[in-house]
N, C-alpha and C positions, 0 to 999 in steps of 0.2 A: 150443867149440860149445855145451854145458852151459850156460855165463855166459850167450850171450846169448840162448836160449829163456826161461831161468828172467826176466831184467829183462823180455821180453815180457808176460809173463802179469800179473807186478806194473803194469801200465800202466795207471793210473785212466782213468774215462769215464763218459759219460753212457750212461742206458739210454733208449729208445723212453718207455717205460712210465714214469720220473720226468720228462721232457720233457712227456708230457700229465697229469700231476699239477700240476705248474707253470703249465700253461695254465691249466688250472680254475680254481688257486689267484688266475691276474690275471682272470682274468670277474668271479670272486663281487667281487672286491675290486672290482672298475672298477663293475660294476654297481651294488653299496654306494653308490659316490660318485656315479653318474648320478641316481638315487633322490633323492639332496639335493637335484638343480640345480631340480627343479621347483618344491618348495616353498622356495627362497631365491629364485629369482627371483619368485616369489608376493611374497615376504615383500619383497624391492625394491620388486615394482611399486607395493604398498603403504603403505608408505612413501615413496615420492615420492612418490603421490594424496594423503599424509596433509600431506608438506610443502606443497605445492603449495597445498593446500585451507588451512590454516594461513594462508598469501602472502595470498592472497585474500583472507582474514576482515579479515585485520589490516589490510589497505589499505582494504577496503570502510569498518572501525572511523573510519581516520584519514582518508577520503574527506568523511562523516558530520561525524566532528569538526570539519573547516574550515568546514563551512556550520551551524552549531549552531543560528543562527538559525532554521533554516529546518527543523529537527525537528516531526516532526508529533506530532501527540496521541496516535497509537496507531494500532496496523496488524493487521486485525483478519482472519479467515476466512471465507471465502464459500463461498454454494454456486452454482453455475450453473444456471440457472431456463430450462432451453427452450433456450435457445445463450445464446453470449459476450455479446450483449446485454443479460442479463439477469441481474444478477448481484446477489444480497443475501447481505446481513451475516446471517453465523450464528456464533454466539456457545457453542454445544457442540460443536466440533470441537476434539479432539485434537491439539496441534500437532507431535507425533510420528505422526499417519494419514497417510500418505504415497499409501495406495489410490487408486484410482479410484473414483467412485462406482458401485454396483448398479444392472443395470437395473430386476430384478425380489427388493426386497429380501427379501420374505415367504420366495421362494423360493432368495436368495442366490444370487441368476444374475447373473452381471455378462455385458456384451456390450459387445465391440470389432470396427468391420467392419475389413475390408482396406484404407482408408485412413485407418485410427488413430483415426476418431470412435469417442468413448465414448456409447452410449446410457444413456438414464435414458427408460421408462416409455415403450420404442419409440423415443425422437424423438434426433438427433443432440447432443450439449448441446456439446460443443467437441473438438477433440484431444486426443491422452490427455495430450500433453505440455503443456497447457494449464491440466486440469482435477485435476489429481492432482500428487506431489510439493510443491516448496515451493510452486508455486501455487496451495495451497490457501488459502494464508494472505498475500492480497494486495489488502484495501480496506484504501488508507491515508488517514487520517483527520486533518485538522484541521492537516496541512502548509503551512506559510505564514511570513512575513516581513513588515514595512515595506515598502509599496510601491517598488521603487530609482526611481531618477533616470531620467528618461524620453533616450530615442536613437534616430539612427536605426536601420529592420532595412530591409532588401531598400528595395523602395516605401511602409515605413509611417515613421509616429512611435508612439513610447509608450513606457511601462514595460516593460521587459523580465521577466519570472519563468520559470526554467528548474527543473521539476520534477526533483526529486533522485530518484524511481526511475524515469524515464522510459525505454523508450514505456511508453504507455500505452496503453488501450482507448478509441479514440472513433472511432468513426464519423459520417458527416453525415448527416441527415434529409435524405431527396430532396427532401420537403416544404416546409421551412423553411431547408433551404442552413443549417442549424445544424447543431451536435452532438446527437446523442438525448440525450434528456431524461435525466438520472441519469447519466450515466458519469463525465461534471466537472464538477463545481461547486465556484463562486469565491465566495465569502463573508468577511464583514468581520468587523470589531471583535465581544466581545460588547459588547452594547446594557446598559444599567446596570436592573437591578431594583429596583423599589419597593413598597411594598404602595398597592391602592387600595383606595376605600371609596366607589361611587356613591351609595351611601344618605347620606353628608354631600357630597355633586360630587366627589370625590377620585377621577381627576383633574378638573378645572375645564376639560370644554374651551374655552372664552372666557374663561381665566384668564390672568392675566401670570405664571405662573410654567413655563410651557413649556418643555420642554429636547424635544427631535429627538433625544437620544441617550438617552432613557430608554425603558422602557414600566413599564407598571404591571400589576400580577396583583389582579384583582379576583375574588373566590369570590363564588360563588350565595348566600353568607348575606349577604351584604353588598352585593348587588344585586339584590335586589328588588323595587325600584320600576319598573314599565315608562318613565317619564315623563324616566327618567335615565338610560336604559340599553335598547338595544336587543335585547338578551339577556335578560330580567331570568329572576333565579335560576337561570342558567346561570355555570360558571366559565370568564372571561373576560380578553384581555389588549387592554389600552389600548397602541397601538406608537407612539411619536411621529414621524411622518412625517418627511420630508427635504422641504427647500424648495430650488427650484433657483436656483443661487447668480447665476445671468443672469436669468431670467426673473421669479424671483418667486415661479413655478408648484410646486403640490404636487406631488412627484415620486411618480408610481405606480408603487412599491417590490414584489418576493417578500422573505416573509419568511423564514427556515430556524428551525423555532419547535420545539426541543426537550426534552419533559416526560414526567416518570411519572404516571400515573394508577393508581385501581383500578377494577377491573372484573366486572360479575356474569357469569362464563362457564354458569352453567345450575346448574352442579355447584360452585359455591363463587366465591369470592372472589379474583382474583390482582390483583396487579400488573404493567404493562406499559410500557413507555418507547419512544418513538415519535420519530421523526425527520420532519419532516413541512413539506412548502413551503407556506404561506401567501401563496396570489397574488392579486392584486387582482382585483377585477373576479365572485370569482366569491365571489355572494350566499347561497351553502349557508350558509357559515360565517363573511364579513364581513359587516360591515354597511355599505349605502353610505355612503359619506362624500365630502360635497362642501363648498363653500366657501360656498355660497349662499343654504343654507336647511335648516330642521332645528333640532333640539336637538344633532342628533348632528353638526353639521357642523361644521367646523376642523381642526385640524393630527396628530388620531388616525388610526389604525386601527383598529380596533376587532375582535376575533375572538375569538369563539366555542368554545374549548377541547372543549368537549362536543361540538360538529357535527365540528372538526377533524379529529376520532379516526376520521370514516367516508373519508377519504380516506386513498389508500395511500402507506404511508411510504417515505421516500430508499432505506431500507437495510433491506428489509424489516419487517414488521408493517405497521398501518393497515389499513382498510377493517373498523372494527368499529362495532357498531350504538351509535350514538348513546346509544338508550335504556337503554343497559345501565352506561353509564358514573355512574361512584360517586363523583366527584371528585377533582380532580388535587392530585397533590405540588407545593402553588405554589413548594417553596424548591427546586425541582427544576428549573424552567423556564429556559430558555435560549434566546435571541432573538437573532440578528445578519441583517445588512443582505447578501441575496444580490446579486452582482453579473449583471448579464444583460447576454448573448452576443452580441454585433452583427457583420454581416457585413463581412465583407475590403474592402467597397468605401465601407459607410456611415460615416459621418463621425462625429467624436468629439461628445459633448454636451456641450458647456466645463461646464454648470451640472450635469452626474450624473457623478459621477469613477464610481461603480459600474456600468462597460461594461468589458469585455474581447472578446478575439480570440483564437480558438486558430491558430499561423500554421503550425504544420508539425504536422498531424493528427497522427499517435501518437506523433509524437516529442518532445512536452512542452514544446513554445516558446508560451509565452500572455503576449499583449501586453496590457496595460490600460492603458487613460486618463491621458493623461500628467496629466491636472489631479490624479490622486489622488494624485499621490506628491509635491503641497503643501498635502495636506486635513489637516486634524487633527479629532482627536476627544476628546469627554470620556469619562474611566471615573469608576470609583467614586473617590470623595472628591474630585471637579474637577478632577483634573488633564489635561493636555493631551498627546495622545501623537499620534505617527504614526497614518496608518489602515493597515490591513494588508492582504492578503490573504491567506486561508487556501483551500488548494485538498482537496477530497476526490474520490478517483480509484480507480483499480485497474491494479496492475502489471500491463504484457501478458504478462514472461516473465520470473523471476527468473534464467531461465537465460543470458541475455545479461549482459554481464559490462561492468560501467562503469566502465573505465579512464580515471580524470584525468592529463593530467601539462602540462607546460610544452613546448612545441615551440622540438626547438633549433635554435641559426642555422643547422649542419648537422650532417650524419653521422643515428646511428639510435638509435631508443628501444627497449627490452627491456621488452613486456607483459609484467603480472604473471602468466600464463598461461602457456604453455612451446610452446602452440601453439594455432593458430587453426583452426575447423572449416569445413571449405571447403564453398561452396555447387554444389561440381561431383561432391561424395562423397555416400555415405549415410547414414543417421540410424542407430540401434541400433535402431531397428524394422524395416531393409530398405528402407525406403523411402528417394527422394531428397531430399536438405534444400533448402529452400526460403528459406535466408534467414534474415536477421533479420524477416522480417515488414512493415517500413517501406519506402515507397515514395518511394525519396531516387532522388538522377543517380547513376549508374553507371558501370562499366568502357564507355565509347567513344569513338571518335575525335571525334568532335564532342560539347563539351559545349553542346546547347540543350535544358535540360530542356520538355516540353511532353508532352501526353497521346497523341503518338503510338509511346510504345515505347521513349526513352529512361530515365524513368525506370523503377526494378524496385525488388524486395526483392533485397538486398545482404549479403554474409556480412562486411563488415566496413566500418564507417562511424566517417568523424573527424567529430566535431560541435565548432564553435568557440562556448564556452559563452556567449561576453561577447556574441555576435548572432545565434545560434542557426542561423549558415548552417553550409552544409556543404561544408568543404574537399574539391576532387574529384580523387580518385586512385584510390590500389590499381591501379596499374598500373606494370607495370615498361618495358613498349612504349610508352606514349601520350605523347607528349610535352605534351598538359595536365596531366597527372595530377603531383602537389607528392611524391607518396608510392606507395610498393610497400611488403606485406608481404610477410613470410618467413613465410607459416602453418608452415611444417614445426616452426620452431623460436621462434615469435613477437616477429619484430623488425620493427619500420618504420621503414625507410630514404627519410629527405626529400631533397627534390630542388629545385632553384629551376627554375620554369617560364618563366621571362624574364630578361632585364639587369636589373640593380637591387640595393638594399641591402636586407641578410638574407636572406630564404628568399620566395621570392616564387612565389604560390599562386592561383590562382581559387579564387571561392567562391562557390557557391549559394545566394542568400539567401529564407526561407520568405516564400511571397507571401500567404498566407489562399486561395488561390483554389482550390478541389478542382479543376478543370480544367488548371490550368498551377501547380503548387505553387509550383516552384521558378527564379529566374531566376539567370542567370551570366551576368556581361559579358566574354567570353575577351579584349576590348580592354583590359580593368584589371584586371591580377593586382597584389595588396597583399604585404604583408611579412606573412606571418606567426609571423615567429621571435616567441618567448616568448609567444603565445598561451597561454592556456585553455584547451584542449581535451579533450573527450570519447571513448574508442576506444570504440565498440561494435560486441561479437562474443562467439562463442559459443567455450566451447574443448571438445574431443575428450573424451570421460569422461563426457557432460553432467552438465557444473559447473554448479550453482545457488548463485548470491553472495544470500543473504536477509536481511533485516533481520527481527528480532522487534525491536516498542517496547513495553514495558508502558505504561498509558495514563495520560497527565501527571497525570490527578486520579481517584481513584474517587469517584462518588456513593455515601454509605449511604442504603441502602433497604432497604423492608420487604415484601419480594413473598410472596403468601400462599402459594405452592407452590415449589419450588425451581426450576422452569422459566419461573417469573419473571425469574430472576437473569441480567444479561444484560453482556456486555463494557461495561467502562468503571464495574461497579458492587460495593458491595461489602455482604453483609448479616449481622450479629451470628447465629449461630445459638441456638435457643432460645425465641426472640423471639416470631416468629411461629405458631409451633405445629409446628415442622421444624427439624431438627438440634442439633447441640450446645451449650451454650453455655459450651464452651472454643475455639471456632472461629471462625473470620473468613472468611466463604464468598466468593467469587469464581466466575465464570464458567469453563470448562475451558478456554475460549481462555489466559486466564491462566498455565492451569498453568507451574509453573518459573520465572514472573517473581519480580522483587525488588521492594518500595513502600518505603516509610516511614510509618507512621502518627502527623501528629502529636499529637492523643492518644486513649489507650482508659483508660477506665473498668473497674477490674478489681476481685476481690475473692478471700479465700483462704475466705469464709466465714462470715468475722466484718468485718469492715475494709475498705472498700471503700479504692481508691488509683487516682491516674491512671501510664500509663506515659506518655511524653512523648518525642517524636522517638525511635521505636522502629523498626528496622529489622525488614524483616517478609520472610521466605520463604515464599512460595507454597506447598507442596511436597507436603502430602498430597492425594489425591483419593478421594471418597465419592460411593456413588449413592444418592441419596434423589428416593424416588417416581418411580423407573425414569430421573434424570435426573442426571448425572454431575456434578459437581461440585467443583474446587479448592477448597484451604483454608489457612489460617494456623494453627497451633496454639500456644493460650497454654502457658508453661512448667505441670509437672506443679503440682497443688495449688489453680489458678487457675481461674474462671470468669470471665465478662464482666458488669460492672454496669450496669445499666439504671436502676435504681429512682434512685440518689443523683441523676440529674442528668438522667432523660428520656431518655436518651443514652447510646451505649456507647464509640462511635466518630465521630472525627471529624477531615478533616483528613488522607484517607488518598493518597498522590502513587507515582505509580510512580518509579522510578529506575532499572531497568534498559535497556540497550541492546543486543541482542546482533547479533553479524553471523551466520549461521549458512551454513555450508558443505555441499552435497548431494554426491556424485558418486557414478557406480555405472562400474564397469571391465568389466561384461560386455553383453549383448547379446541381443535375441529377434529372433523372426518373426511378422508376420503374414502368414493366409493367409486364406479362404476363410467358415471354422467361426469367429462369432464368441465362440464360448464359449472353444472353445480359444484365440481371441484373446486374453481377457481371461485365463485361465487363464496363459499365458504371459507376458502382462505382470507378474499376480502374482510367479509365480516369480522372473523378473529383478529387483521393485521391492523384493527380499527383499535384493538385494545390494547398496542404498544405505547407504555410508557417511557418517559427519556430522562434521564438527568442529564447533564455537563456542566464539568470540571476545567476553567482556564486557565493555562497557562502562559507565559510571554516567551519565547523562545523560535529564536529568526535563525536557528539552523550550525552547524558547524562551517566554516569559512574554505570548506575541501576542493 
């Protein structure tokens, strides 16, 4: 009995009390590992946004690259003037200010109401998601190619040109059934410069050696005699008119006539560069010119550089007093042949290849004159090239995202985006999303596009590039519709909408007409396998796909304050009585671009020497005279010379290309308090991240 009490007691076990030690010890421990999961999945979501944003750069880079042609001169920052209407080139924005602009800056009050308009100065100026992030920086500039080969679209004929960041901003004048004046403009070749000298006839209008593709830069010292010049001692440019190629008749031409001047602002001396239409007919600043009688009569133009300057510019600036002008930069001027805008209905002019159409408003389809795409032109030293078109415009939204790919015979395509933002959710301000903005045919059973309701804005549009109609789908129910996406996980799966060989689709073809844009004939669906095609949509995160171009050539100038200094230009510091002269100043639009200069004049102090095809980084920034400024800095020990040669620089070309990637992963509200409004957007626009993608690419040579 002894034996088996004593094994009793020896009988291990657990107590109460190490049972809940054990528990503690799995909490802290479990808790430990809970604590990780939020910042790794942070650290996930991040990293997919960063690959993703990556995908994007790199296809937007090789999207770019297959049309090189078709590169524009430079794509510069605006500010919004009163609303979307109104939008000019500003050339001191920061291309890292991502803000919205201030209503009341003195006072650093910004103001956003309850439906997302940003105020400036009381008045509505556009959406915040319009006016702020990458679209700050979206006048693109001097975009264009060889006119193509003329085809048909919908009900026209013409040359087709499909703008590479389209849509675009344009709206029609009620007035004129046109586009308003300044959002697009088509313009041609440059025109070839010469010097003149009306004190010897130079040019001779009644001379036989007339060229239509030159003009001539005649200065006030060298004009004036009244009896030769209808300007006299005014600086002036002789444009050689166009003769039409049926009629005979002088064609009455706009010119796009772009030059630096300087100018007496009250308090000193600066320099200014202006962008400015030269139209016929109005006597300020031409002088008439007819066939019939006069000194001044024949194949010129004739205009007034000094009157010009009181009319207001494309892109901001103009509207300054005549008399204050101090004479222009003549090896500054720049002259080409603007095309003008004729309506959906009126007829082509066999004898003015310089007409276009815009056929599907903001979606960037512009038709031109088939006769121009067999015009040629002369440049410098005779030779004979295509005529071009060059379009300058403004992105509507870098946030729509332009997927190219080939459409296949069947099955589905995997957008570079991971998903698509439906137009049935909300935006990251609360509010309901509305679209891409473009008013194309939609999701419904009957496709007859017309102004009573079928057409809308659409959260996902196929655009076929090679005729600018619009394949209609995004339907997984309708049996028109060629295609369904999968937004959740971004695939579009085609479908053939008839018998027949390939992938067989209706399509929408843009008509010009703001009434009825768009026509489909459900009787003839075509093949669209291996198409062209365009996706646009928006993906979740709002992804902004952006181009920065550094601008194909800088001008050196010599602007007498540093707010002179203005995109697309470049000024030796030193020189003028401001800045360094170890510096190469630039505009802060610039900032972080690449150029090449091919050559600068330099010196260590004894020895002046040229560098030569010198690659150049943008990279530092200085403010002088409250005015911010990019710059180039020579290696340690060097200045820039002027003296050996008049000249320090010349020759200077950009070469950079970048795609730049926006997206932000969180989220605000509006309500009510428009300060809080804006105060809240702050906050959120603090959580944009960026990637960029570079490329080297200095533009088409158009």
């Amino acid at each position: 009995m002894v034996s088996v009490v004593t094994r009793r007691k020896l009988r291990s076990g657990t107590t109460l009390i190490e049972l809940l030690v054990v528990i503690v010890v799995f909490l802290v421990g479990i808790l430990a590992v809970v604590q990780i999961f939020p910042a790794g999945l942070a650290t996930l979501r991040l990293t997919a946004g960063n690959t993703l944003a990556t995908s994007l750069a790199r296809s937007e880079i090789q999207r770019i690259q297959g049309q090189a042609e078709q590169v524009p001169e430079m794509i510069m920052p605006v500010n919004f003037v009163g609303s979307t209407s109104l939008i000019a080139i500003e050339s001191g924005i920061d291309i890292n200010d991502l803000k919205a602009p201030l209503d009341d800056p003195a006072a650093n009050i910004g103001r956003i109401n309850q439906d997302g308009g940003v105020l400036v100065g009381g008045s509505v100026i556009g959406n915040w998601s319009k006016v702020s992030g990458a679209n700050i920086i979206s006048r693109v500039i001097g975009e264009g190619k060889p006119v193509p080969s003329p085809r048909v679209v919908g009900t026209q004929f013409g040359s087709l040109m499909q703008l590479l960041f389209a849509p675009i901003y344009y709206t029609v004048d009620s007035g004129t059934g046109l586009g308003r004046a300044g959002l697009l403009q088509l313009y041609g070749n440059d025109m070839v410069g010469r010097d003149g000298d009306r004190d010897f006839n130079i040019p001779n209008p009644r001379g036989s050696r007339f060229r239509d593709y030159q003009f001539f830069t005649v200065p006030a010292g060298s004009a004036t005699d009244p009896t030769m010049t209808p300007f006299a001692n005014e600086d002036q440019l002789w444009i050689g008119s166009l003769q039409s190629a049926t009629t005979g008749n002088w064609l009455s031409q706009t010119y796009r006539v772009n030059f630096s001047f300087n100018y007496n602002t009250g308090s000193g001396v600066r320099q200014f560069d202006v962008v400015v239409l030269a139209q016929p007919g109005d006597t300020s600043y031409i002088a008439p010119n007819t066939i019939t009688a006069g000194v001044f009569s024949g194949p010129y133009t004739v205009v007034s550089l000094q009157r010009l300057i009181a009319k207001s510019g494309l892109y901001g600036g103009g509207g300054f007093d005549p008399t204050k002008f101090l004479g222009a930069d003549m090896s500054s001027v720049r002259v080409q042949r603007v095309y003008d805008e004729v309506g959906y209905l009126s007829a082509w002019d066999a004898g003015n290849p310089y007409q276009y159409k815009v056929l599907s408003s903001n979606l960037g389809a512009v038709l031109i004159n088939p006769g121009a795409s067999f015009a040629k032109v002369r440049v410098a030293g005779g030779a004979t090239v295509p005529l071009v078109a060059k379009a300058d415009y403004t992105v509507f939204d870098w946030r729509i995202i332009r997927d190219e790919f080939r459409v296949p015979g069947a099955g589905s395509v995997k957008l570079v985006a991971n998903s698509v933002k439906s137009a049935s959710g909300t935006g990251v301000d609360g509010k309901p999303n509305t679209g891409l903005g473009s008013d194309v045919p939609g999701d419904h059973s009957l496709w007859t596009p017309n102004a009573a309701g079928v057409n809308g804005s659409q959260d996902f549009i196929l655009q076929d590039i090679e005729t600018g109609g619009i394949i209609l789908g995004n339907s997984q129910l309708d049996v028109h519709s060629a295609y369904w996406v999968d937004k959740s996980n971004g695939v579009v799966t085609f479908k053939s909408v008839a018998a027949g060989p390939g992938l067989q689709a209706y399509v929408a073809f843009p008509t010009g007409d703001p009434g009825n844009p768009w026509s489909a004939d459900l009787n003839a669906p075509v093949d669209i396998s291996g198409r062209n095609v365009r996706a646009l949509y928006m993906a979740r995160n709002e992804y902004a796909v952006q181009v920065l171009k550094a601008s194909s050539t800088y001008r050196s100038t010599f602007p007498g304050t540093p707010g002179g200094l203005k995109a697309g230009e470049c000024a030796v510091g030193g020189v003028n009585g401001w800045g360094s002269p170890n510096r190469l100043y630039f505009s802060l639009a610039d900032y972080t671009q690449k150029a090449t200069a091919g050559e600068m004049w330099v010196t260590d102090g004894t020895t002046p020497r040229p560098l030569l095809d010198k690659d150049i980084l943008i990279s530092g920034r200085e403010t002088l005279g409250g005015v911010t400024l990019a710059y180039y800095q020579l290696p340690a020990g060097l200045t820039f010379d002027f003296a050996t040669n008049g000249y320090s620089v010349r020759r200077v070309r950009g070469s950079s290309l970048k795609a730049r990637v926006l997206w932000n992963p969180t989220s605000f509200q509006l309500g009510t308090d428009q300060v809080q409004n804006y105060q809240n957007f702050m906050t959120w626009a603090q959580s944009w991240r960026r990637v960029v993608t570079e490329s080297f690419e200095a533009g088409a040579p158009n």
